[in-house]
Phi, psi and omega in degrees: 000116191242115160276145155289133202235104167230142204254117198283135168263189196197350153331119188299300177338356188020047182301314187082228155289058159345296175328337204270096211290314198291331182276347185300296161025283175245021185263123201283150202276336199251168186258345184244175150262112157260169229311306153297357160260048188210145203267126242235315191284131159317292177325350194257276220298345198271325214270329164290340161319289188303310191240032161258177144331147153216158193198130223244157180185151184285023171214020170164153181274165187210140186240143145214155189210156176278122179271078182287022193288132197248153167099315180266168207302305180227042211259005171250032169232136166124167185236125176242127198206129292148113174238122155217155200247140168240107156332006169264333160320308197176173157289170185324301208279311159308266168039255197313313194282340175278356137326294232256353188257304206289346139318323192277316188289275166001294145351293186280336195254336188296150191276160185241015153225087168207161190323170185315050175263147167256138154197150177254184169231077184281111201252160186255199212293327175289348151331300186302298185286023199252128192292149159327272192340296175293351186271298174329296194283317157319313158313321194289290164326317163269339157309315185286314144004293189301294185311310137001291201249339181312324183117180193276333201288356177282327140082259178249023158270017164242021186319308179310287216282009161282320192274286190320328207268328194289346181267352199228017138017000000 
């Protein structure tokens, strides 16, 4: 029985666990987001609000909707991820910094070959007191969740994240 384990680094190189054979899978290789995997528009968020999925864990809410947009270039590939902080969290400084982690987790663990998806992340009050690891391993978790549940169209591009969650048993 093998878990996925991920252990936050300081590492410039923003690898994250490498090491870690069953997490290289999903662990991103880059230190940024680019542009196309985040979700930018109101209009996107409000239409994953309305007509996606949701799926509740104890450091945060997860929104997701299957993205089906026709006609334009590269608009049906790829996981486009969406963060909002509600001001009911704390002032502009809690905010931020707890942005600045669920970015950070959402960074080392989102998967990188996976299906058309939007999803947001609304993290709640535990979030704040909560260690990176565990911030981390929960990102990890709802993804894998997400990808799931998403339905057969993730099909075998979420094949790691299938093999992981069936080892952790």
């Amino acid at each position: 029985m093998k878990s996925v384990s991920v252990v936050p680094t300081r590492e410039k190189s923003g690898r994250g666990s490498a090491g870690n054979s069953a997490a290289r899978v999903l662990i991103s290789k880059g230190k940024r987001f680019p542009r196309e995997s985040r979700l930018l528009r109101h209009a996107d968020f409000d239409l994953v609000y309305r007509e996606g999925k949701r799926h509740f864990s104890p450091l945060m809410t997860v929104f997701y909707r299957t993205r089906s947009e026709v006609g334009t270039g590269k608009a049906g590939t790829g996981l486009r991820i969406g963060l909002t902080v509600s001001k009911a969290l704390g002032g502009a400084v809690d905010r931020n910094r707890l942005r600045r982690r669920m970015r950070e987790a959402i960074r080392m663990v989102r998967p990188l070959d996976a299906p058309a998806l939007d999803v947001v992340m609304n993290p709640k009050r535990a979030v704040l007191k909560a260690e990176f690891a565990v911030i981390a391993q929960e990102v990890l978790r709802a993804f894998e969740t997400v990808l799931r549940k998403s339905g057969p169209s993730s099909g075998a591009s979420s094949a790691g994240t299938r093999e992981s969650n069936t080892n952790n048993s």
